[in-house]
N, C-alpha and C positions, 0 to 999 in steps of 0.2 A: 504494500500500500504506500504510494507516494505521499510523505508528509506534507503541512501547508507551507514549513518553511522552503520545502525542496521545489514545490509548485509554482513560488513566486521569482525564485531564483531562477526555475526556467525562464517563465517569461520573462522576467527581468532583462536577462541575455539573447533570446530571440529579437525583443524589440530595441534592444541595443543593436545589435548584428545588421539589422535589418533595416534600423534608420542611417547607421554609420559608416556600412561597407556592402549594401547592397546582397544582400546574406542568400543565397540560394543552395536548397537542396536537393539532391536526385538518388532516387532509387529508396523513398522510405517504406515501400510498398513490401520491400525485403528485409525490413525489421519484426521480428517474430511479438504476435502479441500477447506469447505468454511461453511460460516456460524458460529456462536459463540457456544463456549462449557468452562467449568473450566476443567482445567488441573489437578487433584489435585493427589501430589507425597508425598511421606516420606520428612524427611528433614535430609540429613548427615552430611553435610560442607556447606559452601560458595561459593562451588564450582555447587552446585545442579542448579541454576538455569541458567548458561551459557551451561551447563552439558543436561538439560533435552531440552533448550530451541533448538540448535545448528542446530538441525534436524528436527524441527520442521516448515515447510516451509511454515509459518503463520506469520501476527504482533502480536505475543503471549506478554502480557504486564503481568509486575512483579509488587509486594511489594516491595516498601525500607522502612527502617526507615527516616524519617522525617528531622531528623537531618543531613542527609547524604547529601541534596537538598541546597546544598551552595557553592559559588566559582566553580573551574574548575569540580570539580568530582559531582557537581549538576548540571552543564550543560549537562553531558555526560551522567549521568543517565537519564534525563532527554529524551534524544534522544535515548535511550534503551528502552523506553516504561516503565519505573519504574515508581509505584504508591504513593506518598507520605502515610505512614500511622504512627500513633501512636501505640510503639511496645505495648505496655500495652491493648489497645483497638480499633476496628471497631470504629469507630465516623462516624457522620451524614455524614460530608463531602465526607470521604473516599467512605462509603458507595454510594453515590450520584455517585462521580466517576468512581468508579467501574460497577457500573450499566452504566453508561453510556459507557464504553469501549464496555460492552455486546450488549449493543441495538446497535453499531454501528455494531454489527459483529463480531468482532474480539475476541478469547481467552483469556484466564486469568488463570495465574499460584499460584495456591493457595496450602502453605503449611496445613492440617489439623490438626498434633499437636501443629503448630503456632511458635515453634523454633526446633531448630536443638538437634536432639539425644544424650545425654551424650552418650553411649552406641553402639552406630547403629543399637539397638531394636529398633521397632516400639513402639510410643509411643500413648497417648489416646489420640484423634482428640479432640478440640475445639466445640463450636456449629456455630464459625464464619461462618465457610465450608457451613452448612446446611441453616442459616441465606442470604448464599448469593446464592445458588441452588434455595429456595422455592423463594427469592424476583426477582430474573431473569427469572423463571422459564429453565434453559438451563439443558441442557445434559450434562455429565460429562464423564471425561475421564481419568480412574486410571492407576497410571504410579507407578513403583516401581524404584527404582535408588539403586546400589550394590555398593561401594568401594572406595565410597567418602568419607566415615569415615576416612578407612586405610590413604588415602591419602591425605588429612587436615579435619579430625574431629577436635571437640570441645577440646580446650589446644594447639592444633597444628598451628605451625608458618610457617614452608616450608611442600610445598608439596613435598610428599616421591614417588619418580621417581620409573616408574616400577610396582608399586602398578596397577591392572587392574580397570576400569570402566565399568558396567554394565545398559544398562537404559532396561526396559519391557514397553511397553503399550499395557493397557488392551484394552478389547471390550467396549466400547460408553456404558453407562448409558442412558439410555433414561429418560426425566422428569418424563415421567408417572411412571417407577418404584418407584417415590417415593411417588405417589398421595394415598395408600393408607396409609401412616402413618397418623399417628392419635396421639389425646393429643397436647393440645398449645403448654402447658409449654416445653412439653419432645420433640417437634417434630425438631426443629433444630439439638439435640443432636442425635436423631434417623437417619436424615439424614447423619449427619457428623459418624455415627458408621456405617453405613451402606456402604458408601464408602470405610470406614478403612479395612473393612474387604476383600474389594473385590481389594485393594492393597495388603494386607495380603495374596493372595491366587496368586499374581505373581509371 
């Protein structure tokens, strides 16, 4: 159940997006409307994840850093659905968490290069992504995000008005696409390349 403070945050960010950058989305016809999936997009700015979430008419829950989870701005994330994690590492806990958001239902927004783009190339996915697909076993749903670089990428302090926003989501990943990879060691990594690519092609 979407709370009210999560409701207004959406809108909040849709009618930002939408009066300030011209905010257009495609493909939300391929957002599942129930049952638990990962979400997993590029990473451009700070802005990707009110940006991918807004439209998304799900309790889609996030990653914070750890640190962020103190005083007023850790309450608030908190009521956002934000996941405490160490930016360095997946830990036991997180991991346990995260799992359990999935088993209740509900989505998970997971970046796969694991931080934001110097560039606004795509960069090489993590194995976290595929670590956390094989231990859920859930569907995936790739999303591409355009213009959030422009508009506060990496170095950037105000966002540059005017600049357009672009979100794509792809067609559903079903688990079994990825039952036959194979290899221990390699298979996390096989998983999370295998998503990358199929963002790469929005």
């Amino acid at each position: 159940m979407i709370s009210l403070i999560y409701s207004i945050a959406q809108r909040f960010s849709f009618i930002y997006f939408k009066v300030f950058h011209d905010f257009k989305v495609i493909g939300l016809h391929n957002i599942p409307s129930q049952g638990p999936f990962i979400l997993a997009s590029n990473h451009l700015s700070f802005l990707d994840p009110p940006a991918l979430g807004c439209k998304v008419n799900r309790n889609l829950h996030y990653f914070a850093r750890d640190s962020l989870f103190i005083g007023p701005l850790g309450f608030l994330i908190t009521r956002l659905n934000s996941i405490p994690v160490n930016r360095g590492q997946l830990d036991l806990t997180t991991l346990r968490s995260t799992l359990k958001v999935l088993k209740n239902g509900d989505p998970l927004l997971v970046f796969p290069e694991g931080t934001r783009s110097p560039d606004g190339k795509l960069g090489e996915p993590k194995k976290g992504l595929g670590l956390l697909v094989l231990k859920s076993k859930c569907p995936v749903l790739p999303a591409r995000i355009r213009g959030s670089h422009e508009i506060l990428g990496k170095g950037k302090l105000i966002p540059r008005v005017g600049r357009k926003l672009l979100i794509s989501y792809g067609s559903l990943i079903s688990f079994d696409s990825f039952s036959s990879m194979s290899g221990e060691s390699a298979k996390y990594e096989l998983v999370s390349q295998f998503v990358m690519k199929e963002i790469d092609k929005l």
